[in-house]
N, C-alpha and C positions, 0 to 999 in steps of 0.2 A: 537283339538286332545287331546285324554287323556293320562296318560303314559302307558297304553298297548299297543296302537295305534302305539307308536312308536315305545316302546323296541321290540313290536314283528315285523315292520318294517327294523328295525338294526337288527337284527335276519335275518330275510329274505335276507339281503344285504348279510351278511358275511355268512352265507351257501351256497350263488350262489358263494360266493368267490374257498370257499373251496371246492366246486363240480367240478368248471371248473379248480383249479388248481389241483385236482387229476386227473383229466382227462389227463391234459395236462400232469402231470410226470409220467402218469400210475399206479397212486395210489389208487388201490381200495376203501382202507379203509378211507381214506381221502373223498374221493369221497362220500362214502357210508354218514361218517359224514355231510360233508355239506348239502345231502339231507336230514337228519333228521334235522338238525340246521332252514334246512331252511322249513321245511314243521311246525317245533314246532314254529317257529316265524311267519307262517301265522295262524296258528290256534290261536295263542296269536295277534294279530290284528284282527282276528276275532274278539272274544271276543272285544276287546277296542269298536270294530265298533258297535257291539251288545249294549253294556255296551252306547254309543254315543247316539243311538236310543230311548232305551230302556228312558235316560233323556231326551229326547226329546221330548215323548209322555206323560211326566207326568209332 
């Protein structure tokens, strides 16, 4: 695992945090945050995962 792989991993974790806990106090804008926290941390483990492959084939 390389370190995209994972900081966009922990990314992923703490935006699910913050989405469900806007949800839960009715906080949109919290809410709103965590989805982008956590959609920019899968696109950032994308990447790693690409970046993994991508050394893998050469």
């Amino acid at each position: 695992m390389n370190k995209d792989q994972v900081k966009g991993r922990v990314e992923e974790v703490k935006g699910k945090v913050k989405e469900v806990a806007g949800d839960l106090v009715g906080n949109k804008s919290l809410e709103v945050e965590g989805l982008v926290q956590k959609t920019t941390g899968k696109i950032q483990a994308g990447l790693g995962d690409a970046k993994s492959e991508a050394k893998k084939t050469l």
